[in-house]
Every structure is written in C-alpha cells, then in structure tokens.
C-alpha positions, 0 to 999 in steps of 0.5 A: 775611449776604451770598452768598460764593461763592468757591471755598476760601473758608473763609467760603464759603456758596454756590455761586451768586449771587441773580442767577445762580439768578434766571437759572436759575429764568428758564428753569424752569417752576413758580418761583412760590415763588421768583419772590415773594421779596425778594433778602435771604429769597432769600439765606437760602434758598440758604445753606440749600440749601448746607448740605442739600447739604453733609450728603451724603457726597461722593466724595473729600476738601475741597481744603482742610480749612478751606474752607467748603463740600464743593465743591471736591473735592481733584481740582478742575481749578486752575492754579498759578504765578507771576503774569506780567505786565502785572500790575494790582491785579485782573489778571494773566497766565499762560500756563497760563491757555490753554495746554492739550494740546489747545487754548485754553479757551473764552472766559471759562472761568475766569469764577466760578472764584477765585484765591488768593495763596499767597505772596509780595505779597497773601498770602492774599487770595482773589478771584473771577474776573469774566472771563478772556482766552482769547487772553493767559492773563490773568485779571481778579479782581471787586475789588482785591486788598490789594496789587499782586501781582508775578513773585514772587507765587504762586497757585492758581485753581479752575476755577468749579464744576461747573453741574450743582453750582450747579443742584443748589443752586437746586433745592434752594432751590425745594424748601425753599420748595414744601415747607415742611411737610415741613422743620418735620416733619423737624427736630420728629422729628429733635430726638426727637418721636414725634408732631406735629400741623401744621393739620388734619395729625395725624402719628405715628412709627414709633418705630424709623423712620429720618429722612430729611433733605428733599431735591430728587430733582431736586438729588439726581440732579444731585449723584449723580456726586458722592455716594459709593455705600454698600456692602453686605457680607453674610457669607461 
C-alpha cells in the first residue's frame, strides 16, 4: 500500500509523504530509529501514525463524510469555481487562486493542497497540487486528469493542511518506532489481558484501570488546537 495524501480523498491514508518526513526528521535530533528503515516499512509506520491521530476527538465535522482521514475539517480554507483558461490536462486558472482581501497568496501556497472536479468534464477526479502561480491564479495537478476539463467544469481546492498536522504525524511515527513495547503492551490490555510478560518485564493491570492509546506528547501538543476539551458538569 502506497501513501495517498490528498486532502477529501476517500482513499487518503496520510497527511505527508516518505520524502516530506525524510525532510522533517532532516532537521530533527535523535531520528535513529527513523533514519534505518527501508521507505515500504516507513510507509507503514506513517499510515499508522494517520490512524492514532484519527482516534482523537477533532473540533468539528469532516469536510466530507466519506473522506479518509479526520483532516480536513469542515472549515478547511477551499476555493470553489469554474476552471479558466488556459486549461490543460493538469493546469488551470482562477482568479480566486490569488485574489485575496488583503493581498496575493505566497508562492506555491497552494503546493500539497488537492483539487476536485465536481461537475461538469473529469467529474470526480481528485488530483494533488505540485505547484501553483501566485501571479496568474493557475494551478498545476501532480498527474493528468482523465479528461481535459473546460469553462464549464467545476471544483473545489483545499488548501494543504496545516504544518503543525503533517508534523504531528511524524512524530507520531518517531514515537511507534522508539516505543515499541509500549504499543504491544497496550493492544494485549486493550483485547482484555490482565497480566503480560515482555522479556525480563513482568507486568500486571489494575483490573478497573482505564487504557490509554500511546502517543507523542510531542504529537499531541501539535494537535492540541484541534482536539475538542472534555467538560466536566457536577451537580447544582
């Protein structure tokens, strides 16, 4: 199983790339774990990392219900239109593609962001952005589209996800690799052991005791604008 990325995808299964955590954990300290694996047990470990993160409880709704991932949120930052031309099997423009209220967007803000066609000619087809033009509104998709689109034809384009989200998943992916143990302690407990014993490790349950899912407090804190604050209510 490959990486899929893009954002609304119903096959999504991450929010990065091997490459872009390979550029992430490039400026990090203490990657070992990270840094000896081959790129396909790298790709499992971040498909992992996606579903840890997934089993938070997010602020708000899916974009769509049928998307693969939590992210994005249903007040992700889109642009929706008609496609302008020049149009190409994997370009296309629209003004609102850097127009704003207050000024142009950055170069290639639109880079790791996707775009679906929602009507009209390739109905459907979602791609990943490789670049975009600040200076023109055009955007160029990471593989052809299955039909040229034309004027007629309507989108929806995510802005990529926030940074704070693809870093959280990478070290989320540091964390699985560096703790192990921890992981294989916490499915045998989950599946209702009372008691395990790992190497010269010997441990035992508290038979009421809740269990906790592993996870980065270092992902966690990166997530933390997102993750929805339980409320106590005690009695008037």
């Amino acid at each position: 199983m490959g990486l899929n990325i893009k954002l609304g995808d119903p096959a999504q299964n991450s929010y990065v790339t091997a490459t872009m955590a390979n550029e992430y954990f490039a400026n990090r300290r203490n990657t070992t774990e990270w840094d000896n694996l081959a790129t396909p047990d790298k790709v499992k470990v971040l498909i992992q990392a996606a579903r840890d993160m997934d089993r938070f409880n997010f602020i708000g709704n899916k974009y769509y219900d049928t998307q693969g991932l939590q992210f994005p949120r249903d007040d992700h930052l889109v642009v929706t239109g008609n496609c302008g031309t020049p149009i190409t099997k994997t370009s296309f423009r629209h003004s609102n593609l850097y127009s704003t209220t207050y000024g142009v967007y950055p170069t290639s803000f639109w880079k790791y962001g996707s775009v679906h066609i929602t009507s009209g000619t390739p109905v459907n087809d979602i791609r990943l952005i490789a670049s975009s033009n600040v200076t023109n509104g055009s955007i160029t998709v990471t593989e052809p589209f299955s039909a040229t689109p034309t004027t007629n034809t309507e989108f929806i384009v995510f802005a990529p996800i926030d940074k704070e989200i693809r870093d959280a998943q990478c070290e989320q992916a540091l964390y699985i690799l560096q703790n192990s143990g921890m992981e294989d302690i916490y499915r045998y407990r989950y599946a209702g052991g009372q008691r395990v014993r790992m190497g010269d490790t010997d441990v035992t349950f508290d038979r009421f005791a809740t269990v906790k899912m592993p996870f980065s407090p270092v992902a966690r804190k990166l997530l933390s604008r997102w993750i929805r604050r339980s409320l106590r209510v005690g009695r008037a």
